[in-house]
PyMOL Python script that loads the backbone (N, CA, C, O; Angstrom):
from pymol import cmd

cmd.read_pdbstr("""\
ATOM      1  N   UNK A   1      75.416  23.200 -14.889  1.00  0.00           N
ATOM      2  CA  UNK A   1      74.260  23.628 -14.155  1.00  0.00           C
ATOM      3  C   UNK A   1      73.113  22.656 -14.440  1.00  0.00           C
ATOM      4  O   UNK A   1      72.770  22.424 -15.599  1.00  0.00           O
ATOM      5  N   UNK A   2      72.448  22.020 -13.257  1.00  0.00           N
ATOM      6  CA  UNK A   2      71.621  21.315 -13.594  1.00  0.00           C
ATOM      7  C   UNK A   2      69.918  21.417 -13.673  1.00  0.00           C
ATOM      8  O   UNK A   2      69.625  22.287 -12.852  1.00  0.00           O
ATOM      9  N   UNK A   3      69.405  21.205 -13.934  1.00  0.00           N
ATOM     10  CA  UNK A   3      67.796  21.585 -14.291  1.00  0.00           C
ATOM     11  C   UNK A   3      66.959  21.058 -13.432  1.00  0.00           C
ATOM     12  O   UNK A   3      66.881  19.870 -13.742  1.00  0.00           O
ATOM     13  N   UNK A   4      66.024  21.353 -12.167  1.00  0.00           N
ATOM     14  CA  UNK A   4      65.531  20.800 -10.709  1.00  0.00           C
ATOM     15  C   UNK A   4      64.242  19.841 -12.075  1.00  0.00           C
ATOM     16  O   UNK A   4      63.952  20.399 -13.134  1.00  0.00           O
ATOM     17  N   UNK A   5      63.802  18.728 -11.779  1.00  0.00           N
ATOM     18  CA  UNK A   5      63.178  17.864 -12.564  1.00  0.00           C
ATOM     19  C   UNK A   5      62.201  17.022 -11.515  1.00  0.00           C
ATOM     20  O   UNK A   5      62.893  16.210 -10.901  1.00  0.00           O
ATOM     21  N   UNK A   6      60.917  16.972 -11.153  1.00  0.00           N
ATOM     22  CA  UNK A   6      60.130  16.079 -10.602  1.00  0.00           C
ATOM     23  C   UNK A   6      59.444  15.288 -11.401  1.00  0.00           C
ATOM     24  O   UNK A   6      58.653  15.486 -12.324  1.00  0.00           O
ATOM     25  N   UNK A   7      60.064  13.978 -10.675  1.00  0.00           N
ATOM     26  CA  UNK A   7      58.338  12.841 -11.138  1.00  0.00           C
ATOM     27  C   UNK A   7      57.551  12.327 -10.213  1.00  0.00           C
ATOM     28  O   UNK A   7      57.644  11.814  -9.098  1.00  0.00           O
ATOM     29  N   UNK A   8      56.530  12.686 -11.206  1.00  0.00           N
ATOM     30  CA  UNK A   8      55.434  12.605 -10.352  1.00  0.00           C
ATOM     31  C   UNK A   8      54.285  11.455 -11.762  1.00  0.00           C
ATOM     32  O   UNK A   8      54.062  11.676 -12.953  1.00  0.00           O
ATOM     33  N   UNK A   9      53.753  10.079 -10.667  1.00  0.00           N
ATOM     34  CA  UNK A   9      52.816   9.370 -10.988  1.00  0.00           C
ATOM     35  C   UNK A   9      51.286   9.510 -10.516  1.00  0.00           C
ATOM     36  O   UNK A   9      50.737   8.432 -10.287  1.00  0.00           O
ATOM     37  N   UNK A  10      50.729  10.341 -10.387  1.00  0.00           N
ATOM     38  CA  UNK A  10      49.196  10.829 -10.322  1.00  0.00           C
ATOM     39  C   UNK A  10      49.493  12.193 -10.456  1.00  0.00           C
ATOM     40  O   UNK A  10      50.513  12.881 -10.441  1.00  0.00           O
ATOM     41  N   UNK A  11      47.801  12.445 -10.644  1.00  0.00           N
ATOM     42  CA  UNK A  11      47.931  14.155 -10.944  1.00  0.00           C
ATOM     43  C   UNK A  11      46.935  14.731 -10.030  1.00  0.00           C
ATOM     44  O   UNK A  11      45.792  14.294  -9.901  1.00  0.00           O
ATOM     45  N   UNK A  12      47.397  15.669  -9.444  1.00  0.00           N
ATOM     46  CA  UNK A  12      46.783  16.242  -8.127  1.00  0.00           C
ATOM     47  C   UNK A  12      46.943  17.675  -9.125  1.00  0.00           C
ATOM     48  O   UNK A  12      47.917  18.058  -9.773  1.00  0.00           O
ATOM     49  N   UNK A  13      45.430  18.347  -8.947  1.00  0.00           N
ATOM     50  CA  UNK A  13      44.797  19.408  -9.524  1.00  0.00           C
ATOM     51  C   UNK A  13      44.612  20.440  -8.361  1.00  0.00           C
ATOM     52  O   UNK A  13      45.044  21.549  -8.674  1.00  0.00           O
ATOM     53  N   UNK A  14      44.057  20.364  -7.036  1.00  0.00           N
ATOM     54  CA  UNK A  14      43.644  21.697  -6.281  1.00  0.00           C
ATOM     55  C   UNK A  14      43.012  22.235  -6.771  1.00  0.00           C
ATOM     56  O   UNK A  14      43.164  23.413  -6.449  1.00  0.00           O
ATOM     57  N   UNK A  15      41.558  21.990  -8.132  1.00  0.00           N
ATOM     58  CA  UNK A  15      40.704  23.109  -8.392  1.00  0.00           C
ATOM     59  C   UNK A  15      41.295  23.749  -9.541  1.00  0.00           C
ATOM     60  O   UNK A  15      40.538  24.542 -10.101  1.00  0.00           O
ATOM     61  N   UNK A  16      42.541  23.610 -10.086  1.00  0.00           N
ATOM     62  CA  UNK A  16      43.059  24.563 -10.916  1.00  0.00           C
ATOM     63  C   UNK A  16      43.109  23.877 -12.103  1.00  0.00           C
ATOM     64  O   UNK A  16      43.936  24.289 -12.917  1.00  0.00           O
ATOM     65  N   UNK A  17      42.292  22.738 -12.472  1.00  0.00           N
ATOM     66  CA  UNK A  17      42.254  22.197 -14.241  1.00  0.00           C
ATOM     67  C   UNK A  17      41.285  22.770 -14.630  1.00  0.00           C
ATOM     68  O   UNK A  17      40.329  23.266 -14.034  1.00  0.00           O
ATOM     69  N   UNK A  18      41.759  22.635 -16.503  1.00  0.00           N
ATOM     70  CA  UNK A  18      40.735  23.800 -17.147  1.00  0.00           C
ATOM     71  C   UNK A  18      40.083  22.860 -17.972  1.00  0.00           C
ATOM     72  O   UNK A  18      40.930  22.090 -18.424  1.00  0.00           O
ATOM     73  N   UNK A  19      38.563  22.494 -18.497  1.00  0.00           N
ATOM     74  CA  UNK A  19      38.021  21.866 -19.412  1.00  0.00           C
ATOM     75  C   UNK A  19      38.661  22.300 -20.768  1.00  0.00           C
ATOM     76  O   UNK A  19      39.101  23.428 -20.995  1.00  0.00           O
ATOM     77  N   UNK A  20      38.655  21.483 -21.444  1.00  0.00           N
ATOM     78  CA  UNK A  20      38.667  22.077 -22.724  1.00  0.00           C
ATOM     79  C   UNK A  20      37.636  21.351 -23.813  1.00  0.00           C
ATOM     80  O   UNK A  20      36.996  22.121 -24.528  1.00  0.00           O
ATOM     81  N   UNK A  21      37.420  19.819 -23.999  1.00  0.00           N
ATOM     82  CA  UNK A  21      36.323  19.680 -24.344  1.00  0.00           C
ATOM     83  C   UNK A  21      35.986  18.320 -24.118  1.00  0.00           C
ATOM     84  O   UNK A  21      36.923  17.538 -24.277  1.00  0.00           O
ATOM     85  N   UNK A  22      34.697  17.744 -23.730  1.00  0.00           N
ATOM     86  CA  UNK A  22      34.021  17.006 -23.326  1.00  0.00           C
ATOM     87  C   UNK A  22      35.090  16.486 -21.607  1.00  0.00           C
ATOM     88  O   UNK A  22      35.049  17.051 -20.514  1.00  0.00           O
ATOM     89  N   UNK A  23      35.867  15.337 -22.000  1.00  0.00           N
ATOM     90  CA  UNK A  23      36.502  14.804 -21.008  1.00  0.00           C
ATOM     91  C   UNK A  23      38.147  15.059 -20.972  1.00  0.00           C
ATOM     92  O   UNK A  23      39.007  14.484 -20.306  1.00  0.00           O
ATOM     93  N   UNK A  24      38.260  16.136 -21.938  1.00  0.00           N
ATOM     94  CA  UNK A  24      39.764  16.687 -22.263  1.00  0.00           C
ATOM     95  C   UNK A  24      39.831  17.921 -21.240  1.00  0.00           C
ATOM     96  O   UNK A  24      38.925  18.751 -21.168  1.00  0.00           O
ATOM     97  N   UNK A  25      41.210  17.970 -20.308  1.00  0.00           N
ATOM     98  CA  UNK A  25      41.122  19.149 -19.306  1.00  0.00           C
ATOM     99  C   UNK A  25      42.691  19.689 -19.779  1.00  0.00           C
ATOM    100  O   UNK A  25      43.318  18.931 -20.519  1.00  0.00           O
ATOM    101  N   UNK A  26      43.346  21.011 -19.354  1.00  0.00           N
ATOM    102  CA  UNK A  26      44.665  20.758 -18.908  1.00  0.00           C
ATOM    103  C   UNK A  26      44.836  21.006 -17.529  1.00  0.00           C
ATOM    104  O   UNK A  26      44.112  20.733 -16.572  1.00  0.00           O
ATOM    105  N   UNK A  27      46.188  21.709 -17.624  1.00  0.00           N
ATOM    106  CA  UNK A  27      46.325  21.952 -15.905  1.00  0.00           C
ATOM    107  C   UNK A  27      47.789  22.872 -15.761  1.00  0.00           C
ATOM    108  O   UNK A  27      48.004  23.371 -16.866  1.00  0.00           O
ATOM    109  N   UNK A  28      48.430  23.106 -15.171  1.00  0.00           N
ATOM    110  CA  UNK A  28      49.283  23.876 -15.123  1.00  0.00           C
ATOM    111  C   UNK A  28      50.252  24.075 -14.095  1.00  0.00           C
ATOM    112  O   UNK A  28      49.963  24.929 -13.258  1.00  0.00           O
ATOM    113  N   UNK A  29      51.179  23.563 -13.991  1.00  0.00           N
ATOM    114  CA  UNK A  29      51.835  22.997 -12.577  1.00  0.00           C
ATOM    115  C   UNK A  29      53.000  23.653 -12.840  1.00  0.00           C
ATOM    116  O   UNK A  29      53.638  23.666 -13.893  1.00  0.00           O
ATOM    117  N   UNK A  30      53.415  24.635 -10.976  1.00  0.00           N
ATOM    118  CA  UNK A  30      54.724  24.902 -11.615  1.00  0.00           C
ATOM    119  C   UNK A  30      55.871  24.143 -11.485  1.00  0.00           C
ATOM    120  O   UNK A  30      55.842  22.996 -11.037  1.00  0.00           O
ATOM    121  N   UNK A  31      56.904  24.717 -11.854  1.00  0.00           N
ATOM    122  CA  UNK A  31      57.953  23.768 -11.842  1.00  0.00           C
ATOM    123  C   UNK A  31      58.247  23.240 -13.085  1.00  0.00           C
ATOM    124  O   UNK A  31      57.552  23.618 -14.028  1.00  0.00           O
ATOM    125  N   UNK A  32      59.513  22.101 -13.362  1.00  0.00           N
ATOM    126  CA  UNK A  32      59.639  21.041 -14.905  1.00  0.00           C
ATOM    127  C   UNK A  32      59.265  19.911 -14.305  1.00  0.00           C
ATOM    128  O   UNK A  32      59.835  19.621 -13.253  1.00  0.00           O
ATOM    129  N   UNK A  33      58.129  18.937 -14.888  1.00  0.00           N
ATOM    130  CA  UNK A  33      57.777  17.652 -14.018  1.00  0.00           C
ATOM    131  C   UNK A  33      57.847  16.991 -14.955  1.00  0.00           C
ATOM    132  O   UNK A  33      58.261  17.378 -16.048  1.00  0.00           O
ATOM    133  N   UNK A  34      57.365  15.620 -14.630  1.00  0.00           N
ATOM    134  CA  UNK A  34      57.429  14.127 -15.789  1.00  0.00           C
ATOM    135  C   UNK A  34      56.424  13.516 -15.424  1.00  0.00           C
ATOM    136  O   UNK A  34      56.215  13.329 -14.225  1.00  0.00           O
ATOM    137  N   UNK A  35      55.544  13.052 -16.432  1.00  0.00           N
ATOM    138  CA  UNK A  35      54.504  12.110 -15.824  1.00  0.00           C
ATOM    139  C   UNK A  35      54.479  11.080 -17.026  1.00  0.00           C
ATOM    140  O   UNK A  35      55.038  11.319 -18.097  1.00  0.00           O
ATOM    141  N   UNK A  36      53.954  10.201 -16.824  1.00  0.00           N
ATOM    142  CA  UNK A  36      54.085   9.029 -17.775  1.00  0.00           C
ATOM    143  C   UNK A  36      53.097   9.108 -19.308  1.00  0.00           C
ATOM    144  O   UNK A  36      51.986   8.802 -18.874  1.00  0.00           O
ATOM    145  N   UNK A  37      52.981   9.271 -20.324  1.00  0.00           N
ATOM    146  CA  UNK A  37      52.050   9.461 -21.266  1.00  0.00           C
ATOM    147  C   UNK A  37      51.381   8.306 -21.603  1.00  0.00           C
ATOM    148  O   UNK A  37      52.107   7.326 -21.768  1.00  0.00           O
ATOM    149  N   UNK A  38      50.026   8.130 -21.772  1.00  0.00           N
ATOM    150  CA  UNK A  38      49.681   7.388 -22.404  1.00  0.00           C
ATOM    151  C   UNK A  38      49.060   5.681 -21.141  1.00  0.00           C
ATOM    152  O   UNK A  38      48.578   4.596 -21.466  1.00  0.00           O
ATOM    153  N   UNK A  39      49.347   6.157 -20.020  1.00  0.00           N
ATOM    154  CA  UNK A  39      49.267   5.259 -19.354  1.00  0.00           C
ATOM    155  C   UNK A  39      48.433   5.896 -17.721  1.00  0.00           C
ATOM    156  O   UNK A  39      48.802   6.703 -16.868  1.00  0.00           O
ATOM    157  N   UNK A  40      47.281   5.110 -17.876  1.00  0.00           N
ATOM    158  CA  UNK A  40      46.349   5.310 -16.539  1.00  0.00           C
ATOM    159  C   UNK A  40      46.339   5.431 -15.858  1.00  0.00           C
ATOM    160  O   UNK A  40      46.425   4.417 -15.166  1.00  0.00           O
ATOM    161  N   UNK A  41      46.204   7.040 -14.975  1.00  0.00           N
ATOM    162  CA  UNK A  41      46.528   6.682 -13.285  1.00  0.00           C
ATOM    163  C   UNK A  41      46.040   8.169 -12.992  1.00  0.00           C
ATOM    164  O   UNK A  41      45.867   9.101 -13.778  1.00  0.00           O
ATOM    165  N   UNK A  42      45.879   8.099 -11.654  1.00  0.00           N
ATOM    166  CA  UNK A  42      44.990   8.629 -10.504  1.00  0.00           C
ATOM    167  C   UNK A  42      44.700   9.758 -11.154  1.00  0.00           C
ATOM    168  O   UNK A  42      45.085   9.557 -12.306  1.00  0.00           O
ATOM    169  N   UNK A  43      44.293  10.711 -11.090  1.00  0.00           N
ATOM    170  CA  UNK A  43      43.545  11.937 -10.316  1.00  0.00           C
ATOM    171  C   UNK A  43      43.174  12.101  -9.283  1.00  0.00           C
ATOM    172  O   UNK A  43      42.427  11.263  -8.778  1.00  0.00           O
ATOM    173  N   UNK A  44      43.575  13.288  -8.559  1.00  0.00           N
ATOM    174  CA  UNK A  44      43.037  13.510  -7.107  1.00  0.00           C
ATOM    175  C   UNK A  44      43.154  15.267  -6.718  1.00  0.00           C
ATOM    176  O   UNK A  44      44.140  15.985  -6.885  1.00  0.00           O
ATOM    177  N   UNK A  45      42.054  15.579  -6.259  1.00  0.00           N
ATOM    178  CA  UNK A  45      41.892  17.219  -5.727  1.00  0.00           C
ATOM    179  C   UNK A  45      43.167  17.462  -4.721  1.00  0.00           C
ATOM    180  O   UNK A  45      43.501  18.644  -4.798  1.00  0.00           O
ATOM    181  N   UNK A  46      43.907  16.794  -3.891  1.00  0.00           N
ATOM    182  CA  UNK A  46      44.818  17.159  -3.103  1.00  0.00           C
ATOM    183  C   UNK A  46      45.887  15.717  -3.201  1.00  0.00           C
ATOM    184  O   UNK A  46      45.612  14.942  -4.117  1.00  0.00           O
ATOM    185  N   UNK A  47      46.784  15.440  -2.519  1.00  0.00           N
ATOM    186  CA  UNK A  47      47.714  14.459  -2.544  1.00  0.00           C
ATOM    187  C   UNK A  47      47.101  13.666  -1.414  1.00  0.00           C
ATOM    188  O   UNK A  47      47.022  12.454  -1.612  1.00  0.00           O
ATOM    189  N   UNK A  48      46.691  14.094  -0.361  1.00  0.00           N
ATOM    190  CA  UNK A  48      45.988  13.165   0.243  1.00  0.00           C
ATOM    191  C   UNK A  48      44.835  12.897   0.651  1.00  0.00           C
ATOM    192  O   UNK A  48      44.616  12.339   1.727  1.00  0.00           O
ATOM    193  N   UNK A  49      43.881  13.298  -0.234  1.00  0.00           N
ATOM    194  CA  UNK A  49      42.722  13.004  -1.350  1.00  0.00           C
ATOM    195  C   UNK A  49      42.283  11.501  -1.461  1.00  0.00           C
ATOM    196  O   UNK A  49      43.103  10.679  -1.054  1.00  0.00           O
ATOM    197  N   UNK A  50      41.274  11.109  -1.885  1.00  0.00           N
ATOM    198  CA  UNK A  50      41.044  10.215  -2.546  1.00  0.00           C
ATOM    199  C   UNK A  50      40.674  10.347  -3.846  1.00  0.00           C
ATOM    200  O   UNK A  50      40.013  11.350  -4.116  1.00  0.00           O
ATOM    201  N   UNK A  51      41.051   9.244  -5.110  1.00  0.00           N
ATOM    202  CA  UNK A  51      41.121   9.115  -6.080  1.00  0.00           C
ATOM    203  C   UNK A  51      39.586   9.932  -6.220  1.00  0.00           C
ATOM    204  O   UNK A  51      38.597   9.597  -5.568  1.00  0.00           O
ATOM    205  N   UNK A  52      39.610  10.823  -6.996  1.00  0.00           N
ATOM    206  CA  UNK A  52      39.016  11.579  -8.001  1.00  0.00           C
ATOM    207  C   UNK A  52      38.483  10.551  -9.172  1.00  0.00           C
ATOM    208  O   UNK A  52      37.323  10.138  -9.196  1.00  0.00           O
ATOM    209  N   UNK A  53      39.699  10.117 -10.343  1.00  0.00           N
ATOM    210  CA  UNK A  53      38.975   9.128 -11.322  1.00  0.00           C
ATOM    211  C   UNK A  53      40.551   8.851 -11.536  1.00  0.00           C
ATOM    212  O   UNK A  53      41.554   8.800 -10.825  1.00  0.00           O
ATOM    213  N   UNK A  54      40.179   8.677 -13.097  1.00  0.00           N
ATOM    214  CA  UNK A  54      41.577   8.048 -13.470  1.00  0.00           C
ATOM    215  C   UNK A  54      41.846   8.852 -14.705  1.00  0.00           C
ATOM    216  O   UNK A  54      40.894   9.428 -15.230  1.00  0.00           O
ATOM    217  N   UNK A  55      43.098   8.953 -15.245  1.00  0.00           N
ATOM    218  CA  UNK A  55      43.140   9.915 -16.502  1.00  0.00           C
ATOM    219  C   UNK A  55      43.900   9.446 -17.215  1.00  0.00           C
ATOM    220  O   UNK A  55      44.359   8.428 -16.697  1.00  0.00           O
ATOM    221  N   UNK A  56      44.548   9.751 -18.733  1.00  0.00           N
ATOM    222  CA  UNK A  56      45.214   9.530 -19.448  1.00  0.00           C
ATOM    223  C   UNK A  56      45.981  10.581 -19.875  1.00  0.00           C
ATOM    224  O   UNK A  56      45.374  11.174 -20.767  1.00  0.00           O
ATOM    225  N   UNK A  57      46.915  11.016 -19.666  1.00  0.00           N
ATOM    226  CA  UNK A  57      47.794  12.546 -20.536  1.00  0.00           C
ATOM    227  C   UNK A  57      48.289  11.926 -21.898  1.00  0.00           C
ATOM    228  O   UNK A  57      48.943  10.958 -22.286  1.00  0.00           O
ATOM    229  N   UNK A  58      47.747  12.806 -22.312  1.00  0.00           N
ATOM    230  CA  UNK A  58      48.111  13.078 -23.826  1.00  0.00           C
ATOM    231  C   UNK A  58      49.876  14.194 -23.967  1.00  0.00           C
ATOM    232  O   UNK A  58      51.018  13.979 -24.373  1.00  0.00           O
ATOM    233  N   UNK A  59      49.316  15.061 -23.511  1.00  0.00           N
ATOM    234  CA  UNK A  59      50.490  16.281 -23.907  1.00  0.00           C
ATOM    235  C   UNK A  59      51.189  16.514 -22.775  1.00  0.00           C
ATOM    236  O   UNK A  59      50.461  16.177 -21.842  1.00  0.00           O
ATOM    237  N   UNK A  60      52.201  16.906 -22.382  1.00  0.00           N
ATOM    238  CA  UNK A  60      52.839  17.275 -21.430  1.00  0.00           C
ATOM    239  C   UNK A  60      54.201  18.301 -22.127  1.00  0.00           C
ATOM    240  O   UNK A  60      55.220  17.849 -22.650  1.00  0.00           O
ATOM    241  N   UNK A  61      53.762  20.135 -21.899  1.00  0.00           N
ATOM    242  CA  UNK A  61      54.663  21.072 -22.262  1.00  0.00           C
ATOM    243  C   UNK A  61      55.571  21.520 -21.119  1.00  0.00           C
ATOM    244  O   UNK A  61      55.043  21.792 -20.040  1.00  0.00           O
ATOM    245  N   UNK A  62      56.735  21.607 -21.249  1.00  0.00           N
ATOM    246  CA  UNK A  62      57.995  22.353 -20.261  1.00  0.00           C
ATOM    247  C   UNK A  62      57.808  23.479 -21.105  1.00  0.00           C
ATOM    248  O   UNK A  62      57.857  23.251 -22.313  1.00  0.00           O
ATOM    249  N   UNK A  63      57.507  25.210 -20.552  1.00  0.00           N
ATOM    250  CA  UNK A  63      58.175  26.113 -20.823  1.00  0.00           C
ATOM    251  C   UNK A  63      58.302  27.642 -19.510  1.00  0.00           C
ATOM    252  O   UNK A  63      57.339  27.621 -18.743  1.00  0.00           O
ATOM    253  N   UNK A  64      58.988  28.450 -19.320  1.00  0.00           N
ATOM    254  CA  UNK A  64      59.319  28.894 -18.090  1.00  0.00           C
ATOM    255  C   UNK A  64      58.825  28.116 -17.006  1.00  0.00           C
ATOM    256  O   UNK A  64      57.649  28.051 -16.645  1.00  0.00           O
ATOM    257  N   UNK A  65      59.928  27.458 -16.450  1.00  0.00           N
ATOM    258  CA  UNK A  65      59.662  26.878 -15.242  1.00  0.00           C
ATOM    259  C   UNK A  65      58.152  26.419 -15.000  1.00  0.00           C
ATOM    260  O   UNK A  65      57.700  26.794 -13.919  1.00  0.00           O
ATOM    261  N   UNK A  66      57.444  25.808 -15.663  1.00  0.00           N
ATOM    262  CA  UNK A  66      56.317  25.369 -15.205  1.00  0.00           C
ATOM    263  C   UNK A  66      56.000  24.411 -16.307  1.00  0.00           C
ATOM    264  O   UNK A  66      56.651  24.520 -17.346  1.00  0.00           O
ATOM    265  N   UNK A  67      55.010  23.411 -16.206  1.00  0.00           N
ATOM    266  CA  UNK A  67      54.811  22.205 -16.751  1.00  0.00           C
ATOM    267  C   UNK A  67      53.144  22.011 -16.745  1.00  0.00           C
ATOM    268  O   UNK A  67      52.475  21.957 -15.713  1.00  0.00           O
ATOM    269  N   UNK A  68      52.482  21.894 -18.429  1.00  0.00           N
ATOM    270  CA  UNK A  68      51.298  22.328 -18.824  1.00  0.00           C
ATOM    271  C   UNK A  68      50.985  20.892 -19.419  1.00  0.00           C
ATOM    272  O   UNK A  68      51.327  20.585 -20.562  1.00  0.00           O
ATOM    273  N   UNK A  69      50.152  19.832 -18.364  1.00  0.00           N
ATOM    274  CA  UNK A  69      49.133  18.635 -18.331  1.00  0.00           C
ATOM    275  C   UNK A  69      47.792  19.070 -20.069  1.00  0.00           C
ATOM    276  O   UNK A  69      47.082  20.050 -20.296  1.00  0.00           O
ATOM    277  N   UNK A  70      47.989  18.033 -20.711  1.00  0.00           N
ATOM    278  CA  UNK A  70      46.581  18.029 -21.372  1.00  0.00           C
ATOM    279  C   UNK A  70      46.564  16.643 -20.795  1.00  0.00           C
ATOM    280  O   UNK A  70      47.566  15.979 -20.528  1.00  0.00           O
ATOM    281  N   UNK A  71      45.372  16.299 -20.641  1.00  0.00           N
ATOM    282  CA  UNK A  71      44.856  14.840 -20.042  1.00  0.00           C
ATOM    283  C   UNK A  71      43.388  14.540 -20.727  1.00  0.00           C
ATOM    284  O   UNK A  71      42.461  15.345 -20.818  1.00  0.00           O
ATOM    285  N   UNK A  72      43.409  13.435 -21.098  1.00  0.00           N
ATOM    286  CA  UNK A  72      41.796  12.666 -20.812  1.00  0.00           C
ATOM    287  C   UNK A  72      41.072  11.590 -19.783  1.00  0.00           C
ATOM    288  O   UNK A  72      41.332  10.393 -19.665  1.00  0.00           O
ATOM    289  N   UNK A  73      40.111  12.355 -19.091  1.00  0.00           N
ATOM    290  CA  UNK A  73      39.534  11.814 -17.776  1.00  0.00           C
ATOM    291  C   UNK A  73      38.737  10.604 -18.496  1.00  0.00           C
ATOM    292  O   UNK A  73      37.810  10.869 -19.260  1.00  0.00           O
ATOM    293  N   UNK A  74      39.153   9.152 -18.210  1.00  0.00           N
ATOM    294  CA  UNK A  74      38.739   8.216 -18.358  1.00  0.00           C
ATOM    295  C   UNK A  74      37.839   7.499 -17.736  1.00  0.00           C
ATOM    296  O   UNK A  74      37.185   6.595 -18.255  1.00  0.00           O
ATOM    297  N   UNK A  75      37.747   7.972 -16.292  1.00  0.00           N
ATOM    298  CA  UNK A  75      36.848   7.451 -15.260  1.00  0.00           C
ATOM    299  C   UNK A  75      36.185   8.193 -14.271  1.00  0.00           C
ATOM    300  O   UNK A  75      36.966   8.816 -13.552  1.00  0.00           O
ATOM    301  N   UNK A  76      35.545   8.265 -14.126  1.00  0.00           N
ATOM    302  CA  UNK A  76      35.175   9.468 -12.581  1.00  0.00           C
ATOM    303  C   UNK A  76      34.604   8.693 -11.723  1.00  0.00           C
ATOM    304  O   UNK A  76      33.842   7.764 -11.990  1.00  0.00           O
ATOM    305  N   UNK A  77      35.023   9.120 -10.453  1.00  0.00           N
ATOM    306  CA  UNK A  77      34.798   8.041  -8.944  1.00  0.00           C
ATOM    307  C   UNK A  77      33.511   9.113  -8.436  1.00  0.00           C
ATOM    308  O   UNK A  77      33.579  10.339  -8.352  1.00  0.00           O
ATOM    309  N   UNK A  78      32.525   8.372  -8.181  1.00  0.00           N
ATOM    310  CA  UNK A  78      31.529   9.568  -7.866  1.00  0.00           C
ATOM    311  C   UNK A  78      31.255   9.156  -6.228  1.00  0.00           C
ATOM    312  O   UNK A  78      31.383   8.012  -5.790  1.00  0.00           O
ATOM    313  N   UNK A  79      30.900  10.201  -5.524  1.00  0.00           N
ATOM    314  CA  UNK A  79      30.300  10.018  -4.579  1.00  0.00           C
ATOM    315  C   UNK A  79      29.328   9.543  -3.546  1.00  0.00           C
ATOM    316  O   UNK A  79      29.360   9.279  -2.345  1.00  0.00           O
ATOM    317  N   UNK A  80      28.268   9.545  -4.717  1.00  0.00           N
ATOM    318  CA  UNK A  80      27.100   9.627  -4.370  1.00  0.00           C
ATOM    319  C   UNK A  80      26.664   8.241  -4.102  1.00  0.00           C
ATOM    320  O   UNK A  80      25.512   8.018  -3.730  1.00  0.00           O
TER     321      UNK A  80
END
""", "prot")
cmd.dss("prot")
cmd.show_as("cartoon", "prot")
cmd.util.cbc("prot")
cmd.orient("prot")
């Protein structure tokens, strides 16, 4: 029996990351996913979005079917 597994290289949030302190967030995605640790890349509010900033994951937990992002936001793309 095999285990359904996504990778995924940016991290698309929808509103649903949680601060935790200063530029440290997590996030909470369901499903088992893979993202790369330790290495820079996108953030974005939707998938076809524009870059948000850029982040770094630190932690990445598998437990019931869902997959729990700690990240540090390295850059923020501002608007204004």
């Amino acid at each position: 029996m095999g285990m359904p597994l996504e990778l995924n290289t940016m991290i698309v949030t929808k509103g649903r990351e949680n601060r935790l302190d200063n530029n440290y967030f997590t996030l909470k995605k369901d499903g088992y996913r893979l993202y790369p640790i330790d290495i820079p890349i996108d953030v974005k509010k939707t998938i076809e979005g524009d870059s948000s900033g850029t982040a770094v994951i630190k932690k990445v937990e598998w437990a019931e079917n869902a997959t729990v992002l700690t990240y540090q936001l390295i850059s923020l793309n501002s608007t204004n």
